[in-house]
KOLMINU-155016 format. One line per field, with one value per atom (N, C-alpha, C): residue number from 1; residue in one letter; atom name; x, y, z. Coordinates in Angstrom, 2 decimals. Layout:
resi <- [NUM,...]
resn <- [A,...]
name <- [CA,...]
X <- [X,...]
Y <- [Y,...]
Z <- [Z,...]
END
This chain:
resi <- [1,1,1,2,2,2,3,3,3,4,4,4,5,5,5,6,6,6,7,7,7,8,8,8,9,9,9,10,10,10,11,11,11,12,12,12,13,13,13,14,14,14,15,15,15,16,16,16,17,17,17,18,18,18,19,19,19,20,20,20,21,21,21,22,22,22,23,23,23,24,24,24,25,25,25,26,26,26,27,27,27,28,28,28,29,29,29,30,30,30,31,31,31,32,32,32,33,33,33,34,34,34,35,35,35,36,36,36,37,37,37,38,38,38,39,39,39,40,40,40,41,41,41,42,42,42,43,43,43,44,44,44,45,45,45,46,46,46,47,47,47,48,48,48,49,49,49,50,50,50,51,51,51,52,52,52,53,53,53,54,54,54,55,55,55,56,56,56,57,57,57,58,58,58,59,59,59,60,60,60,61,61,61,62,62,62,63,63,63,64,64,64,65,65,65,66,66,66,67,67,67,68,68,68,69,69,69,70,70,70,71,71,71,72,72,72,73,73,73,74,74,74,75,75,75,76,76,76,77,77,77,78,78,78,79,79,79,80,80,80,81,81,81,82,82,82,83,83,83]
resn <- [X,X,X,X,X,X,X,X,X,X,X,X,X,X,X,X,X,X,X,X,X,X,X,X,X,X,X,X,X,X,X,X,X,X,X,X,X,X,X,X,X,X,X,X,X,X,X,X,X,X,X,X,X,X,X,X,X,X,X,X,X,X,X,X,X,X,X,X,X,X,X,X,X,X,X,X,X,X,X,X,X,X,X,X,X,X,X,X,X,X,X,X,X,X,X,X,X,X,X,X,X,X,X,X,X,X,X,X,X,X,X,X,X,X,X,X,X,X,X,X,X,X,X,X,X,X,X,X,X,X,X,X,X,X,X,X,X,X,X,X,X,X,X,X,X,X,X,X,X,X,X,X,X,X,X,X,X,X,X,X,X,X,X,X,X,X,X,X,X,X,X,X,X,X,X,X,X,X,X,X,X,X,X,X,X,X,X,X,X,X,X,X,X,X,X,X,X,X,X,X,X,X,X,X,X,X,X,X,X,X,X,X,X,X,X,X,X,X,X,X,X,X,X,X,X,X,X,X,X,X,X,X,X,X,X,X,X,X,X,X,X,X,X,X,X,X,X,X,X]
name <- [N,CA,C,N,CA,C,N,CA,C,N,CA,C,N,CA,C,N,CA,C,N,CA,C,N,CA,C,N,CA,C,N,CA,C,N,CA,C,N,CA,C,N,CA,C,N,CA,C,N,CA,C,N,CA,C,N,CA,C,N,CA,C,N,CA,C,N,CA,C,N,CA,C,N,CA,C,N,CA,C,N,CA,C,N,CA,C,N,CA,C,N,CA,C,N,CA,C,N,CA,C,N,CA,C,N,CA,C,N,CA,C,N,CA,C,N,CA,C,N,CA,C,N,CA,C,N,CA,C,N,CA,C,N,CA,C,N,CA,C,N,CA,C,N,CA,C,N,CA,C,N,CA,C,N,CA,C,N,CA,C,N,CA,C,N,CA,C,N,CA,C,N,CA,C,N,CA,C,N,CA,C,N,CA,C,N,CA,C,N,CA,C,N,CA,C,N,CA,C,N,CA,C,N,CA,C,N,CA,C,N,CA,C,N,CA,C,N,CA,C,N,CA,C,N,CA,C,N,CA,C,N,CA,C,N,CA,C,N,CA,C,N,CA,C,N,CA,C,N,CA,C,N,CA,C,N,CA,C,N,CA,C,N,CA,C,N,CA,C,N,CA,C,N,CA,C,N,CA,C,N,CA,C,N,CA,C,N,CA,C]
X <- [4.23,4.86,3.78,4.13,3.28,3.70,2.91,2.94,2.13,2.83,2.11,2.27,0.55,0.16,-1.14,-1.30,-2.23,-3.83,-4.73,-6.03,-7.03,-7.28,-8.25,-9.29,-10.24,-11.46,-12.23,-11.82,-12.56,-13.35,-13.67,-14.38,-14.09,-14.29,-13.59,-13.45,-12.40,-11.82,-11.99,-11.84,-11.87,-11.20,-9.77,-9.46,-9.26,-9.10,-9.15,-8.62,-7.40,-6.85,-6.64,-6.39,-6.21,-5.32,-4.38,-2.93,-3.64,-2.76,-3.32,-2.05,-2.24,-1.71,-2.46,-1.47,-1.87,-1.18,-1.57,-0.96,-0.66,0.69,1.19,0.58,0.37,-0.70,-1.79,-2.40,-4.07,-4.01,-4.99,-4.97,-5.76,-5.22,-5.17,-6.18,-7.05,-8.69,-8.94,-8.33,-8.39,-9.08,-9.34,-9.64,-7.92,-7.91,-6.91,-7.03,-5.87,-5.38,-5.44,-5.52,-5.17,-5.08,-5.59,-5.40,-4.84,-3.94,-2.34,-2.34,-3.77,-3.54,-4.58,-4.73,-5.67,-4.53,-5.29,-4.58,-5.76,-5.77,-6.72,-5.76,-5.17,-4.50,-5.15,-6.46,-7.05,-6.92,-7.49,-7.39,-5.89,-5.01,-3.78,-3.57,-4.28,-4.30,-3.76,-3.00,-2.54,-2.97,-2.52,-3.08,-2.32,-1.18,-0.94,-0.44,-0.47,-0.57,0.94,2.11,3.53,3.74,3.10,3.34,3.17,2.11,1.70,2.17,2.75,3.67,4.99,5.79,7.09,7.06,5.56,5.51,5.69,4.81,4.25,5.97,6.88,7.78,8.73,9.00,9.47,9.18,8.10,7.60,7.59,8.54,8.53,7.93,6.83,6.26,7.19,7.02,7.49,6.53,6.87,6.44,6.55,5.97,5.57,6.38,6.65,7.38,6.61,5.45,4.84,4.49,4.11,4.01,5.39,6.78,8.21,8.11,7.99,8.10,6.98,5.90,4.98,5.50,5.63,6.39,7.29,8.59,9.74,9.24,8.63,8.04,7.95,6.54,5.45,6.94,7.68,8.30,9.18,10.12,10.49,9.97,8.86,7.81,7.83,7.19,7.39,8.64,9.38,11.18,11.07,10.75,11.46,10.36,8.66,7.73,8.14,9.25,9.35,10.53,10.89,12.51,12.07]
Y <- [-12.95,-12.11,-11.31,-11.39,-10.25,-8.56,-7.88,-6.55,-6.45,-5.42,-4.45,-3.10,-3.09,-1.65,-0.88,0.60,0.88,0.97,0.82,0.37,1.98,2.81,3.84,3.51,4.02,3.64,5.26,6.11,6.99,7.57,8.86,8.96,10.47,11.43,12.44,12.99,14.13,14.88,14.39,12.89,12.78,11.36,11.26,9.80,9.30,8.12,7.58,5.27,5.45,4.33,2.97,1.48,0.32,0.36,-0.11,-0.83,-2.62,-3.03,-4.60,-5.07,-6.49,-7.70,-8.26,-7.98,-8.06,-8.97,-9.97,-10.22,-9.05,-8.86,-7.87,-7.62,-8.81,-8.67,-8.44,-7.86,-7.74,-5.93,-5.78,-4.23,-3.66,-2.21,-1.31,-1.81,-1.43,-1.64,-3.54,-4.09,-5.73,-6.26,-7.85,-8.63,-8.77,-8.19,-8.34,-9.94,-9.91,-11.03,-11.36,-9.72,-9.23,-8.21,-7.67,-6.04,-5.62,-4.88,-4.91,-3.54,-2.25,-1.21,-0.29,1.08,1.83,3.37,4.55,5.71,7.03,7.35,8.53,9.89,10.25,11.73,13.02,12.90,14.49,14.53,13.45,13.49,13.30,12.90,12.34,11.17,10.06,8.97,7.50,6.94,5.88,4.61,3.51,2.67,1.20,0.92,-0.74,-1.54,-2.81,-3.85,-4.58,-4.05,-4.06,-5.57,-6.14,-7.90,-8.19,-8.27,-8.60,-8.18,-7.37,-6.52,-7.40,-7.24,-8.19,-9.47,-10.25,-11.58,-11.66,-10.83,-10.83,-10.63,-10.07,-9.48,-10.06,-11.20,-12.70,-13.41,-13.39,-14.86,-14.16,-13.00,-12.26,-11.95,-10.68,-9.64,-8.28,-7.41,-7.03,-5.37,-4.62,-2.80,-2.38,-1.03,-0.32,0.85,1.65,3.03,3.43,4.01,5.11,4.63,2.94,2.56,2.30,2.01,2.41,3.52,4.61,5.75,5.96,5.30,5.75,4.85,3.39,2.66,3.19,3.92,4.34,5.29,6.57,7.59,7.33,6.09,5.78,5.32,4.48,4.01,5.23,5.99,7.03,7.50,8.29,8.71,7.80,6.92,6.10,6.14,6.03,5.59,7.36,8.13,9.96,9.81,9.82,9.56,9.03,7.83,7.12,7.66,8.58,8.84,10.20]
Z <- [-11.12,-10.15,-9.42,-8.07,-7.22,-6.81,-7.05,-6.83,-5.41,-4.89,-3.92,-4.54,-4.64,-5.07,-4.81,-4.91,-4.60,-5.41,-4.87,-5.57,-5.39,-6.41,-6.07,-5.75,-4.72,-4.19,-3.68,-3.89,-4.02,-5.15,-5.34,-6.01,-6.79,-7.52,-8.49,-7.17,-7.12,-5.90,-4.57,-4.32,-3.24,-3.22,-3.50,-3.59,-2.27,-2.47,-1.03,-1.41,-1.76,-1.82,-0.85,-1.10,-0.52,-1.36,-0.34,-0.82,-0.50,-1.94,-2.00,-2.18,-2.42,-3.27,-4.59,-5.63,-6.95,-7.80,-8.86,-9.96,-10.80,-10.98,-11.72,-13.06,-13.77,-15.07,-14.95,-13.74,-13.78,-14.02,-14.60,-14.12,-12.73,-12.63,-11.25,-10.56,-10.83,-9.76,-9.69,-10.67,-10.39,-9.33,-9.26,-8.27,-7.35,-6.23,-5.20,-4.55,-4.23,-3.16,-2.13,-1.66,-0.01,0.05,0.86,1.48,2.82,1.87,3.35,3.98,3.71,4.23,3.59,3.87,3.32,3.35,2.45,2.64,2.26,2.88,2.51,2.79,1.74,1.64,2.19,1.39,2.08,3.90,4.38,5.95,6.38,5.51,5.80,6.75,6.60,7.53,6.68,7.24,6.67,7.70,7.16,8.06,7.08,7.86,6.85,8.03,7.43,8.14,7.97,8.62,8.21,8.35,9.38,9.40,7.57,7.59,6.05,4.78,4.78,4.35,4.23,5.21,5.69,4.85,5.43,4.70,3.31,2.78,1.59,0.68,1.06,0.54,0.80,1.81,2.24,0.89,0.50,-0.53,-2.13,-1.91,-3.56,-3.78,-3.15,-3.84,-4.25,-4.64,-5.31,-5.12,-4.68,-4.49,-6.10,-5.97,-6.98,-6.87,-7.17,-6.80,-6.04,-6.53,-5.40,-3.85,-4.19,-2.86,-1.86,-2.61,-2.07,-1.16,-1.90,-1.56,0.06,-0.73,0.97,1.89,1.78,3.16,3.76,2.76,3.53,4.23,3.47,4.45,5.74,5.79,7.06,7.85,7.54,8.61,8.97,8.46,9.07,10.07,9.65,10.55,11.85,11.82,12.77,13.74,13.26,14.08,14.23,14.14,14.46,15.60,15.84,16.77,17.64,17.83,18.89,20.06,19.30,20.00,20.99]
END
């Protein structure tokens, strides 16, 4: 099974995450599949790649909670910006 989840890539007080594509049995920092986005909290900047996303979740991947939680966010956001 595939996960979409997020990958830490920062460093002590300064995280700074990639959202990937994962075998669910690998652990966190693992060899990825694909990288469907980045997130850096302190600056508050997101950045995903919703095509890839879409697909990926077409062919049974499968979200994580916390990353649930940030897609719905981002797209909100998105759809309230546009109006």
């Amino acid at each position: 099974m595939l996960k979409i989840r997020l990958k830490l890539l920062g460093h002590k007080k300064s995280p700074f995450y990639s959202l990937i594509l994962i075998n669910a049995k690998k652990r966190r920092n693992g060899k990825s599949i694909q990288n469907l986005g980045n997130l850096d909290r302190l600056k508050k900047k997101i950045n995903l790649d919703i095509f890839l996303i879409k697909k990926n979740i077409q062919n049974g991947a499968q979200f994580t909670l916390p990353v649930k939680k940030l897609i719905i966010n981002q797209l909100l956001f998105e759809k309230i910006n546009q109006i």
